[in-house]
Backbone and ligand atoms as CSV (ligand in chain L), in Angstrom:
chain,resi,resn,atom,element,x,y,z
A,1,UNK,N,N,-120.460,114.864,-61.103
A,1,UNK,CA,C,-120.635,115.523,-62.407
A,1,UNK,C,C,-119.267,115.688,-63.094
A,2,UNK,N,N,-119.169,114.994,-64.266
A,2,UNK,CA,C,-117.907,115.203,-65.354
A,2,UNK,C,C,-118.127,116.786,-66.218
A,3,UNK,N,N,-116.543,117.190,-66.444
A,3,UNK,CA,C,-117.408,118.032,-67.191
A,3,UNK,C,C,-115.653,117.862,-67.808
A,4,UNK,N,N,-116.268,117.467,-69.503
A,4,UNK,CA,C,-114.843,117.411,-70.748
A,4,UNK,C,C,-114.488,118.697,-71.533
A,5,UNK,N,N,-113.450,119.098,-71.347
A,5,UNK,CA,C,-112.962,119.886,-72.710
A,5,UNK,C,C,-111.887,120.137,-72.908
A,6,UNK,N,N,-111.116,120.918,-74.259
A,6,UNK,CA,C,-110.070,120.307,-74.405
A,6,UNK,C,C,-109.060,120.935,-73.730
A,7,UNK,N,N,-107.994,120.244,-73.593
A,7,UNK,CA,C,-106.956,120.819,-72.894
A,7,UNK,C,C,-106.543,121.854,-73.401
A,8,UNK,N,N,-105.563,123.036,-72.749
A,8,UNK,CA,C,-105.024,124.200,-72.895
A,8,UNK,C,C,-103.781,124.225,-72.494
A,9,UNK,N,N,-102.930,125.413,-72.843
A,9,UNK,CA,C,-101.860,125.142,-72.644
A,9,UNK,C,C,-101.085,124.809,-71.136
A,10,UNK,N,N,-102.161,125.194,-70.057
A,10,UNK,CA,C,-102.137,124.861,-68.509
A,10,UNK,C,C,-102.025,123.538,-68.305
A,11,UNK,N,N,-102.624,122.927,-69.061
A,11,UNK,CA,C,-102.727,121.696,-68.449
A,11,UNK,C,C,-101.081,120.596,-69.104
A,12,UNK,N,N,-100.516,121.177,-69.767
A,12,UNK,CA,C,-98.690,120.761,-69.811
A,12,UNK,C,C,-98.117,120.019,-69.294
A,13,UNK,N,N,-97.937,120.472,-68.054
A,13,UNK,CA,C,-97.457,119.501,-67.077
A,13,UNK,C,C,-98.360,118.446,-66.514
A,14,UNK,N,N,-99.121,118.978,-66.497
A,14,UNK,CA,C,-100.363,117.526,-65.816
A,14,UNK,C,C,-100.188,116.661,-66.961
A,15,UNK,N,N,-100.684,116.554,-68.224
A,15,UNK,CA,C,-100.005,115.772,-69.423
A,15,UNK,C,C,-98.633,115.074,-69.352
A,16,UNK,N,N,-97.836,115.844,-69.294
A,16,UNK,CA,C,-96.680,115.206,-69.517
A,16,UNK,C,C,-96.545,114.478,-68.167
A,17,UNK,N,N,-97.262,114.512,-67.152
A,17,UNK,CA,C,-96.425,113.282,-65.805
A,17,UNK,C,C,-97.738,112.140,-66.129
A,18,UNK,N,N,-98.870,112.490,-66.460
A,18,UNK,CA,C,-100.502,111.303,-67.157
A,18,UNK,C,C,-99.831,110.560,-67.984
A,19,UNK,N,N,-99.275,111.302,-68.911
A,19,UNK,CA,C,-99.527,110.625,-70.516
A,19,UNK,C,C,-98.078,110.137,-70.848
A,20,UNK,N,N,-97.476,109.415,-70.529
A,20,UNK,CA,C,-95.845,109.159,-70.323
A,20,UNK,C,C,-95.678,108.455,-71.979
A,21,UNK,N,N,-96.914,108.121,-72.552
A,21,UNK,CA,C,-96.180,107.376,-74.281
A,21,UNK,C,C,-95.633,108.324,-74.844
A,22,UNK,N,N,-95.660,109.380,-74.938
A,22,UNK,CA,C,-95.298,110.296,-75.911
A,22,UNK,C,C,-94.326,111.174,-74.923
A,23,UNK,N,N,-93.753,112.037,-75.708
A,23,UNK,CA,C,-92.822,112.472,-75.090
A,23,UNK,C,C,-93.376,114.550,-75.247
A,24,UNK,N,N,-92.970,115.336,-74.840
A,24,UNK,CA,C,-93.131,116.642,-74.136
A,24,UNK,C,C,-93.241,117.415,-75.458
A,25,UNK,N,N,-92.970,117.600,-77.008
A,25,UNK,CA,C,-93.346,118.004,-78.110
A,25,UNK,C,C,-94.085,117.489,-78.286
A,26,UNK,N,N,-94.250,116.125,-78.305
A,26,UNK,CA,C,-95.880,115.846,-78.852
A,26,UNK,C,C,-97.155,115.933,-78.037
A,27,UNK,N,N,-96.832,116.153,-76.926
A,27,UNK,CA,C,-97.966,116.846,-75.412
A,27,UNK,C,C,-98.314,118.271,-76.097
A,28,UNK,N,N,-97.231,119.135,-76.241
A,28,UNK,CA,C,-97.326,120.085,-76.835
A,28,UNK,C,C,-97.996,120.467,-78.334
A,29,UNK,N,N,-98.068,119.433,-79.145
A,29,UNK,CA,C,-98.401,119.335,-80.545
A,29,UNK,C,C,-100.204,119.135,-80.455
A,30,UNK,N,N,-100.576,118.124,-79.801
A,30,UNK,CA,C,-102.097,117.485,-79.245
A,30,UNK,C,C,-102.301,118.806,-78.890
A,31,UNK,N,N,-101.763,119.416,-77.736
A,31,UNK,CA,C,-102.910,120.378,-77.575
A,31,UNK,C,C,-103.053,121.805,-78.072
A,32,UNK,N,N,-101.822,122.138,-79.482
A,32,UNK,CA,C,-101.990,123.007,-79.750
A,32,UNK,C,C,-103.257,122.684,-81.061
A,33,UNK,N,N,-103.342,121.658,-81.370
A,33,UNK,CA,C,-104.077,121.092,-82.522
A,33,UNK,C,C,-105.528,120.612,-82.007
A,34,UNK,N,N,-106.048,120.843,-80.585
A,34,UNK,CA,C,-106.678,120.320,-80.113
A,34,UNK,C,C,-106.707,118.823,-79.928
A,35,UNK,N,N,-106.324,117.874,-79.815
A,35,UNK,CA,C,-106.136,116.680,-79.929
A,35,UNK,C,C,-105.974,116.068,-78.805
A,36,UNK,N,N,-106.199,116.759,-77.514
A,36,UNK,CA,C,-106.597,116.080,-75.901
A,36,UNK,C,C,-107.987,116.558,-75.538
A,37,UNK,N,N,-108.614,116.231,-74.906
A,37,UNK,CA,C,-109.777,116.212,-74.094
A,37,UNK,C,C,-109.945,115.650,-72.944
A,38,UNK,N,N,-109.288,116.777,-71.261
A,38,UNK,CA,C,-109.734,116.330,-70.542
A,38,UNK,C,C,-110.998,116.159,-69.824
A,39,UNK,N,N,-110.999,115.493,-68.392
A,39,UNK,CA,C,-112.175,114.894,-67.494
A,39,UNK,C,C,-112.302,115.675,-66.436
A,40,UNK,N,N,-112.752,116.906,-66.439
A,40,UNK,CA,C,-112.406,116.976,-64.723
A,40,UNK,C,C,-113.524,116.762,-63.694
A,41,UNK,N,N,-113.504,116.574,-62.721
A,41,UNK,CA,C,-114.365,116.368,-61.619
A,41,UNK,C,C,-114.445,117.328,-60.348
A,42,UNK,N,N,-115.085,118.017,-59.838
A,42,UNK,CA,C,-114.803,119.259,-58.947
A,42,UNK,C,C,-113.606,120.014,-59.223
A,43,UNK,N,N,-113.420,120.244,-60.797
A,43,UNK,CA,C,-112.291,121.310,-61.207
A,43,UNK,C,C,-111.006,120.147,-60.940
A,44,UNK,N,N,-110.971,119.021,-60.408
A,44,UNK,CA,C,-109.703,118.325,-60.450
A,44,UNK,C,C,-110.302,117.270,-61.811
A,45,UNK,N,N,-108.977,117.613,-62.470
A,45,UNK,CA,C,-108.307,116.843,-63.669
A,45,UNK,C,C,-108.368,115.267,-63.194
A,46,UNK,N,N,-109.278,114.127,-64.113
A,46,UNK,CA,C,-109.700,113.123,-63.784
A,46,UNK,C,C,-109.069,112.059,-64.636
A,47,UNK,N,N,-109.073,112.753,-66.185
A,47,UNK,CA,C,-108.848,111.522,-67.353
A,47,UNK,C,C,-108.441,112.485,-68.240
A,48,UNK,N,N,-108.145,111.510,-69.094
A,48,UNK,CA,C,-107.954,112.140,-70.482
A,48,UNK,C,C,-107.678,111.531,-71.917
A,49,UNK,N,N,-108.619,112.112,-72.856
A,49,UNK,CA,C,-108.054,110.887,-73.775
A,49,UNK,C,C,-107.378,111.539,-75.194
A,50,UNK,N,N,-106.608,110.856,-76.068
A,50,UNK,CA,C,-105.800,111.862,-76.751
A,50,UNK,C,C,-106.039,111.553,-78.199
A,51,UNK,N,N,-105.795,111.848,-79.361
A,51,UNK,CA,C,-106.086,111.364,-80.655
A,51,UNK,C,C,-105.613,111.703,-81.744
A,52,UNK,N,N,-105.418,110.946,-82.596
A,52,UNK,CA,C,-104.608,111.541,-83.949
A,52,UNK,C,C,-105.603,111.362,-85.111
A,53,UNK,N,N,-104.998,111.471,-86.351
A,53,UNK,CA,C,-105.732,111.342,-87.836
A,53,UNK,C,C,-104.962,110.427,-88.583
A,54,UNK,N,N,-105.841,109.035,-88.816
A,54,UNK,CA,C,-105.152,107.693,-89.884
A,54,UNK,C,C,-105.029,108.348,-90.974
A,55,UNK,N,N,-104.602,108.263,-91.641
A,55,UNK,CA,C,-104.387,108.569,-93.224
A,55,UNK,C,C,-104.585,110.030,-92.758
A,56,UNK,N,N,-104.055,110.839,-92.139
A,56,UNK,CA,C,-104.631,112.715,-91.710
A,56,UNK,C,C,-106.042,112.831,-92.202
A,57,UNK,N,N,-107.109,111.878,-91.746
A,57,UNK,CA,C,-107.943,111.590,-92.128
A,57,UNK,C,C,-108.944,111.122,-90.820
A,58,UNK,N,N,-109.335,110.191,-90.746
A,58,UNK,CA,C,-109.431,109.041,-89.857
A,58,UNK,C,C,-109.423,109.465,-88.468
A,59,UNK,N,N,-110.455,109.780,-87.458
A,59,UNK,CA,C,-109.629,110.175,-85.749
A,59,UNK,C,C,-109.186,108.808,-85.346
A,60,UNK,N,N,-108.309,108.531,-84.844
A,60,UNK,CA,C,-108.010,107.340,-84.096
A,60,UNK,C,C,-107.502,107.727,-82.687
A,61,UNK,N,N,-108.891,107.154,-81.878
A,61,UNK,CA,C,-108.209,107.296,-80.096
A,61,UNK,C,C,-106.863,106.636,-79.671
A,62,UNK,N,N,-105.873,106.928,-79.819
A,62,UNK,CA,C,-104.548,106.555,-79.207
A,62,UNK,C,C,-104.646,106.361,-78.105
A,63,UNK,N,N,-105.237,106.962,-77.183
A,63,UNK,CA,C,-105.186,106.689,-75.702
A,63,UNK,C,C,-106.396,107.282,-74.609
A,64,UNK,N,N,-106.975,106.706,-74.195
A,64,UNK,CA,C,-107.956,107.062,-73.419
A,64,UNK,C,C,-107.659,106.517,-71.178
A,65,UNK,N,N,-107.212,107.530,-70.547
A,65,UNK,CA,C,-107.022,107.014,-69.267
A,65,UNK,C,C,-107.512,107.864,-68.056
A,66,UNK,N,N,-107.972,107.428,-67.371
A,66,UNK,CA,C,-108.661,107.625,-66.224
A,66,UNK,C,C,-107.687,107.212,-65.345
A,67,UNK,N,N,-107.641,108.406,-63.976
A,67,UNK,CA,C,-106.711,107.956,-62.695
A,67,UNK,C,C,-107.486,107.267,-62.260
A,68,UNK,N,N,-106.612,105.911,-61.727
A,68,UNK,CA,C,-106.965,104.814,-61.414
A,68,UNK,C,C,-108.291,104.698,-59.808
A,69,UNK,N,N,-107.968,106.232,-59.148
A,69,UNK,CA,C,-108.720,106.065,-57.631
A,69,UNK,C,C,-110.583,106.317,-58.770
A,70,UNK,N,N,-110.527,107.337,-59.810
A,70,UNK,CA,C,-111.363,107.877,-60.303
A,70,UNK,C,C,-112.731,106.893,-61.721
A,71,UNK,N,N,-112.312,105.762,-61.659
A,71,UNK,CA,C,-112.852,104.561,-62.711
A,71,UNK,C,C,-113.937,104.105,-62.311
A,72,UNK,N,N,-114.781,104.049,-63.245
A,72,UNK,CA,C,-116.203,103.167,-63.458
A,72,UNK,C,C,-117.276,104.189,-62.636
A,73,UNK,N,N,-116.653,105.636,-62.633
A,73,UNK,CA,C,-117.160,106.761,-62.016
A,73,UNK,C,C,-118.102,107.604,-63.444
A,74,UNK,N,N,-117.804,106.618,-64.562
A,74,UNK,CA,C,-118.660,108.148,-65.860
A,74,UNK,C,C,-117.699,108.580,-66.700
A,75,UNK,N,N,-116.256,108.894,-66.030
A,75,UNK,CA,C,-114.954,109.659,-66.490
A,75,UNK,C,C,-115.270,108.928,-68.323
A,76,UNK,N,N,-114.749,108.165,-67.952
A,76,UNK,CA,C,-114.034,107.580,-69.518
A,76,UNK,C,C,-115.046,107.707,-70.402
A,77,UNK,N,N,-116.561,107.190,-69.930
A,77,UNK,CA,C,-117.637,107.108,-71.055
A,77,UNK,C,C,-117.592,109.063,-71.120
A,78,UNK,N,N,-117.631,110.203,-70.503
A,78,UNK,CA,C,-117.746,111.531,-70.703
A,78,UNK,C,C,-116.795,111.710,-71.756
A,79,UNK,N,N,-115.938,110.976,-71.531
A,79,UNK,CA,C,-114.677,111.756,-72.523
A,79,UNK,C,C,-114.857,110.902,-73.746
A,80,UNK,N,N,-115.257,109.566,-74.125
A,80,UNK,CA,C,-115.733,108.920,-75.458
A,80,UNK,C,C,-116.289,109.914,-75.872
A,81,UNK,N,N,-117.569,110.139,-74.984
A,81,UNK,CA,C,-118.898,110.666,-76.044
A,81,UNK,C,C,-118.456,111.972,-76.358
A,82,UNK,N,N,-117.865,113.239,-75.598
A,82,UNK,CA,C,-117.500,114.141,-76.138
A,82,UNK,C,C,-116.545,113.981,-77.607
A,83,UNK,N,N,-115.911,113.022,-76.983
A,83,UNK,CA,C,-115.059,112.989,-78.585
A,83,UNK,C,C,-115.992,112.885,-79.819
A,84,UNK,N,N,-116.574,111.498,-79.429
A,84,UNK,CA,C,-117.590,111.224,-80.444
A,84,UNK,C,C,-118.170,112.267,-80.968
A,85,UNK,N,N,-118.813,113.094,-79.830
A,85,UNK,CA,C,-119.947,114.002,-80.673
A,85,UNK,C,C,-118.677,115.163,-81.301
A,86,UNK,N,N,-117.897,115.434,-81.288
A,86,UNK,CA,C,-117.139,116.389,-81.931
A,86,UNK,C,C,-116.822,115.938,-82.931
A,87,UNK,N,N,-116.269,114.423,-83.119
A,87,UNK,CA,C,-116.146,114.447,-84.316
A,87,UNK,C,C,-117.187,114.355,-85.660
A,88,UNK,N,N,-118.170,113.989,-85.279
A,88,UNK,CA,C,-119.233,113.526,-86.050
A,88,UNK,C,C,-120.068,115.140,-86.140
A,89,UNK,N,N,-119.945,115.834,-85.431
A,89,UNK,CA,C,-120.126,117.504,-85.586
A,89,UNK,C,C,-119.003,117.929,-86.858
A,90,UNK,N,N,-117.946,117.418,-86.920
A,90,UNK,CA,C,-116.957,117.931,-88.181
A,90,UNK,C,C,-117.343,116.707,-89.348
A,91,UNK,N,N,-118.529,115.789,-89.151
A,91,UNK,CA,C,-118.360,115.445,-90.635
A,91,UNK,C,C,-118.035,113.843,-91.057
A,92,UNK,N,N,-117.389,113.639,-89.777
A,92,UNK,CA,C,-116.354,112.228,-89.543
A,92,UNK,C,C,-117.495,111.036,-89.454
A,93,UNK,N,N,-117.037,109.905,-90.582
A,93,UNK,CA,C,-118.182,108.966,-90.309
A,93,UNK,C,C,-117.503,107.465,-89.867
A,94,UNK,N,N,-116.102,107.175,-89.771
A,94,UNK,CA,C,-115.855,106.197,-89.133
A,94,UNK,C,C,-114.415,107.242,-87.747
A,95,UNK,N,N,-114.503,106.122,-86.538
A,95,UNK,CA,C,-113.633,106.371,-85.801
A,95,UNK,C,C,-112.765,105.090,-85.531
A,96,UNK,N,N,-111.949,105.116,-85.083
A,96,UNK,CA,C,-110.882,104.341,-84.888
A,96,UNK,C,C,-110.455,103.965,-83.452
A,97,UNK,N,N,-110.077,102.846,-82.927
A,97,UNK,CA,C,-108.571,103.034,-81.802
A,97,UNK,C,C,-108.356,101.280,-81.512
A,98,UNK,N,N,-107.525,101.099,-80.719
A,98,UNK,CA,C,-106.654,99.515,-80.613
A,98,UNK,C,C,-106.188,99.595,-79.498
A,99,UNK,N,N,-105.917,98.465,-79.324
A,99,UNK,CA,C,-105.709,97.656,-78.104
A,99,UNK,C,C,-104.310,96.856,-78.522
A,100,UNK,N,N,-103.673,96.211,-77.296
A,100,UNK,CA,C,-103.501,95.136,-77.012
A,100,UNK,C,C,-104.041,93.996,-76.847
A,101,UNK,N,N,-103.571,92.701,-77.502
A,101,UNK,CA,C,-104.290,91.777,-77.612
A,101,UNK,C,C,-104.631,91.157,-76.339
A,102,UNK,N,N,-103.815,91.244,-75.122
A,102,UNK,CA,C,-104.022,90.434,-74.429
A,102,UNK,C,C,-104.574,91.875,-73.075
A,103,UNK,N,N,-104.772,92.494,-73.781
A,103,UNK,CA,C,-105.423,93.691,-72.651
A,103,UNK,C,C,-107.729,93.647,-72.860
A,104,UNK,N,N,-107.432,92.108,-71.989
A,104,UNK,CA,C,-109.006,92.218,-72.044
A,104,UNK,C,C,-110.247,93.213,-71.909
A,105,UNK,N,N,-109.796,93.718,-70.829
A,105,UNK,CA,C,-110.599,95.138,-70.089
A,105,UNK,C,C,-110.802,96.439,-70.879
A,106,UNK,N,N,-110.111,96.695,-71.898
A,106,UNK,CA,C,-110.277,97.949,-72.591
A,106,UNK,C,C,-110.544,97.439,-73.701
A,107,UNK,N,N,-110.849,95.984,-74.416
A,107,UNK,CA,C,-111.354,95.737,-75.296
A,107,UNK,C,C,-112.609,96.044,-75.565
A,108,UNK,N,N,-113.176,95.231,-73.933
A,108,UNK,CA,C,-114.405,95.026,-73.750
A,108,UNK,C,C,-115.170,96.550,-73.889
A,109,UNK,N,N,-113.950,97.676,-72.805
A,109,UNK,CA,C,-115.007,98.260,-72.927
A,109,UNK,C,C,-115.199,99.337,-74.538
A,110,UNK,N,N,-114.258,99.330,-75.300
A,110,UNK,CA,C,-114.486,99.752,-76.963
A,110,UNK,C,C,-115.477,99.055,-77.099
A,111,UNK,N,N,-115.786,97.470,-76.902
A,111,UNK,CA,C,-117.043,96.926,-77.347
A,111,UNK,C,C,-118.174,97.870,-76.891
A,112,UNK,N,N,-118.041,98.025,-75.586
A,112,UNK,CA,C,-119.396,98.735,-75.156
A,112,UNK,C,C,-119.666,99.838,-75.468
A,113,UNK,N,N,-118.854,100.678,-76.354
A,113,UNK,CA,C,-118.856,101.836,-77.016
A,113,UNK,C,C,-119.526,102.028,-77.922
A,114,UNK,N,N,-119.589,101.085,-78.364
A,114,UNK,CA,C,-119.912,100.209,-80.052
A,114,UNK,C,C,-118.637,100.135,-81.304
A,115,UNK,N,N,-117.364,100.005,-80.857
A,115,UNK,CA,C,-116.358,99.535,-81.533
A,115,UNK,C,C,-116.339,97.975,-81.940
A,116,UNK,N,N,-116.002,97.724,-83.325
A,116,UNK,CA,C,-115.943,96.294,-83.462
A,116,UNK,C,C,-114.531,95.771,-83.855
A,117,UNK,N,N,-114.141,94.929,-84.192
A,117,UNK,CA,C,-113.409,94.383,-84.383
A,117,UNK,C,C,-112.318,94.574,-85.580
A,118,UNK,N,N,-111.726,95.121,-86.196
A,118,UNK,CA,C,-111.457,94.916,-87.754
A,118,UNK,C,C,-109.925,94.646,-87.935
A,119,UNK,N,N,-109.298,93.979,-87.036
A,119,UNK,CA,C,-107.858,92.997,-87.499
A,119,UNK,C,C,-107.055,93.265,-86.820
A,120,UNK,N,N,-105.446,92.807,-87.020
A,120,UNK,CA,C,-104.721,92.846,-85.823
A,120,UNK,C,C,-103.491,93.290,-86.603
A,121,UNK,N,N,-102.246,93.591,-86.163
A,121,UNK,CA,C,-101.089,93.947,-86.310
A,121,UNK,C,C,-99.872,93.536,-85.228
A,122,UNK,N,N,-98.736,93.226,-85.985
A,122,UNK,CA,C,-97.454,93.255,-84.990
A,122,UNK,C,C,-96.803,93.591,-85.382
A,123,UNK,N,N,-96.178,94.453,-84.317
A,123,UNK,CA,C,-94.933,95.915,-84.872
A,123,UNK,C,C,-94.094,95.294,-83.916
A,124,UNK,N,N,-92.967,94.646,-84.805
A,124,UNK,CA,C,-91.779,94.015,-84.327
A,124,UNK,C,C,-90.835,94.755,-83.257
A,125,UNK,N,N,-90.294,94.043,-82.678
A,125,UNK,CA,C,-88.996,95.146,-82.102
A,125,UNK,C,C,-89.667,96.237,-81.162
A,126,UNK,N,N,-91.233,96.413,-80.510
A,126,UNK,CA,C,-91.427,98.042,-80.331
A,126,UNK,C,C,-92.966,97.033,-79.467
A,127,UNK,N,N,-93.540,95.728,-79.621
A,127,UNK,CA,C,-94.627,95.468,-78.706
A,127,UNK,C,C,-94.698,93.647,-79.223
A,128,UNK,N,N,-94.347,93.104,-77.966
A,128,UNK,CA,C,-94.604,91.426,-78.426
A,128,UNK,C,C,-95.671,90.806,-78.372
A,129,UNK,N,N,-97.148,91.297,-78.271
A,129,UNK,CA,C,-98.353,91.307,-78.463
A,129,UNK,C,C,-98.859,91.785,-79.487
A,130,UNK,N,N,-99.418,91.403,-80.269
A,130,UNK,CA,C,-100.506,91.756,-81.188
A,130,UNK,C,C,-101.659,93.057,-80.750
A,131,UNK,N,N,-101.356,94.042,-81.822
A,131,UNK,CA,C,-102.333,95.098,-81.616
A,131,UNK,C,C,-103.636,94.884,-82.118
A,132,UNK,N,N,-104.581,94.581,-81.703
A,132,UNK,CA,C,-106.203,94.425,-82.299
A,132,UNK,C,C,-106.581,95.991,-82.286
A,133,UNK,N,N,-107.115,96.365,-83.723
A,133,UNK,CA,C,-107.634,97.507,-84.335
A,133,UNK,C,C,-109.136,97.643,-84.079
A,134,UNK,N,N,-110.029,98.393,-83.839
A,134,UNK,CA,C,-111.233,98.240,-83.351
A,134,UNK,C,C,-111.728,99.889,-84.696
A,135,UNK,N,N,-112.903,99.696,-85.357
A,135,UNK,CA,C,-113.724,100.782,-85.688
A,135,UNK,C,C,-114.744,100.855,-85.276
A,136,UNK,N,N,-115.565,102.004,-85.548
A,136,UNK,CA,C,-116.758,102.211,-85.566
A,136,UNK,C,C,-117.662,103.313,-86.024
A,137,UNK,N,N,-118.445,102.792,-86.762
A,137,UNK,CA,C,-119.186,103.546,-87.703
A,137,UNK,C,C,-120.445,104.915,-87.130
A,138,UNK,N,N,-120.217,105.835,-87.406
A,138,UNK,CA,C,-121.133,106.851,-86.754
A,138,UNK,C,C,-121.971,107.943,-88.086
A,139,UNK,N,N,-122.052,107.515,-89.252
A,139,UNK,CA,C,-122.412,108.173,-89.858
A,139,UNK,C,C,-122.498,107.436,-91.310
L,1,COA,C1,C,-110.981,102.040,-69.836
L,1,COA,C2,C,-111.202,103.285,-68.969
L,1,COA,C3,C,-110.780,104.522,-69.752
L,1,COA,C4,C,-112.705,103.388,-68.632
L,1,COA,O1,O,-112.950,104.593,-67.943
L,1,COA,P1,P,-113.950,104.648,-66.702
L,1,COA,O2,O,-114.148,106.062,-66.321
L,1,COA,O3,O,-113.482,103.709,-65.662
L,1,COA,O4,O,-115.289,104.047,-67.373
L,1,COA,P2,P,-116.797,104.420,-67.078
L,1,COA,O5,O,-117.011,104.656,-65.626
L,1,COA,O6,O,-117.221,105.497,-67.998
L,1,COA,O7,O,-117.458,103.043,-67.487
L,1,COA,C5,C,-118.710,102.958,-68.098
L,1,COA,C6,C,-119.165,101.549,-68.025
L,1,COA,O8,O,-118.160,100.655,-68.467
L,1,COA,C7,C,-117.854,99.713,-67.439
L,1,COA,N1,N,-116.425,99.561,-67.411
L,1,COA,C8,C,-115.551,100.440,-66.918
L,1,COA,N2,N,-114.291,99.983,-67.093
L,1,COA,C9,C,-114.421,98.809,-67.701
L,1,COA,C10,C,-113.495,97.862,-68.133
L,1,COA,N3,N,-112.182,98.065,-67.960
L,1,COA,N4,N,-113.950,96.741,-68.743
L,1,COA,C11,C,-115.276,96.565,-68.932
L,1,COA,N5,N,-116.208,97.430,-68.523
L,1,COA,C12,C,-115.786,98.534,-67.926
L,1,COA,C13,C,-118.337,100.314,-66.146
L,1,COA,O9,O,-118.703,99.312,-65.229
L,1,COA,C14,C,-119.513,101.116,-66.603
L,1,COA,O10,O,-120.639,100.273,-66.699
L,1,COA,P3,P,-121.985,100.651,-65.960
L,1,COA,O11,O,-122.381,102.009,-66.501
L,1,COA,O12,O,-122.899,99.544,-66.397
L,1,COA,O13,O,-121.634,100.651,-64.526
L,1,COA,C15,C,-110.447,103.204,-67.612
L,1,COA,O14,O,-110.788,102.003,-66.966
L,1,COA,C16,C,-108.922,103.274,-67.747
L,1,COA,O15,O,-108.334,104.345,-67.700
L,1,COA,N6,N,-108.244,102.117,-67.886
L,1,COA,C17,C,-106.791,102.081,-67.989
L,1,COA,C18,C,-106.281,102.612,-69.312
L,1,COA,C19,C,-106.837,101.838,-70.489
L,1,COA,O16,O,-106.893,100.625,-70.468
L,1,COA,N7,N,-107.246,102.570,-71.541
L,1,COA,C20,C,-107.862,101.972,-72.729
L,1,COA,C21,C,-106.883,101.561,-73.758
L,1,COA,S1,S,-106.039,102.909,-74.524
């Protein structure tokens, strides 16, 4: 049994050694804004996925990760759908998030989310792969 919600200020350090893209103010920023949602599993911390606003608008999943012993266990789909249903509880009718182009496995599974496809990007100097953008419509 998963059970998601959002992080608090306890969970700090568990963040900052999980979530290594960002750095220890912006760990701090997500969860004073609500903007993490962990996974836990018998009270141990499983996943977590994190999110911002496109245009301060827009949710876009930045990052969604599951410890690696803990996968294809429920984790990741618990923490989609909670997101999902929260945001679409505030109103929100498209969602957002991206990939790496050559990162097959988390494409697929946005596909199975019901994310589609909608273009790519390369941010020079900072990722030598192409970012593929994925939406999806909920309202
Ligand atoms: C992608 C990720 C979050 C999925 O979380 P998870 O808890 O393993 O996924 P779930 O158990 O909820 O999977 C639900 C379904 O998707 C399938 N699935 C899981 N991971 C998959 C993958 N990488 N590719 C395709 N299908 C996958 C499962 O088999 C399961 O199908 P089933 O219900 O028919 O058995 C997790 O694999 C992960 O942390 N990966 C590394 C980080 C990453 O790539 N993040 C995404 C980009 S930001």
């Amino acid at each position: 049994m998963v059970e998601v919600a959002k992080a608090s200020p306890e969970d700090f350090d568990w963040l900052l050694r999980h979530d290594p893209h960002v750095d220890a103010q912006w760990v701090l920023r997500c969860i004073e804004l609500g903007e993490y949602l962990l996974a836990r599993r018998e009270g141990e911390v499983v996943g977590f996925l994190r999110f911002s606003l496109f245009w301060g608008r827009i949710p876009y999943m930045d990052m969604i990760k599951v410890e690696p012993g803990c996968r294809r266990l429920g984790a990741g789909t618990a923490l989609f759908r909670a997101w999902e249903d929260q945001m679409r509880a505030r109103g929100v009718r498209l969602l957002m998030t991206s990939s790496e182009l050559d990162e097959f496995e988390p494409q697929e599974w946005h596909r199975r989310n019901g994310f589609v496809e909608a273009g790519s990007l390369t941010f020079p100097g900072i990722q030598s792969a192409r970012e593929i953008f994925f939406v999806k419509q909920i309202g």
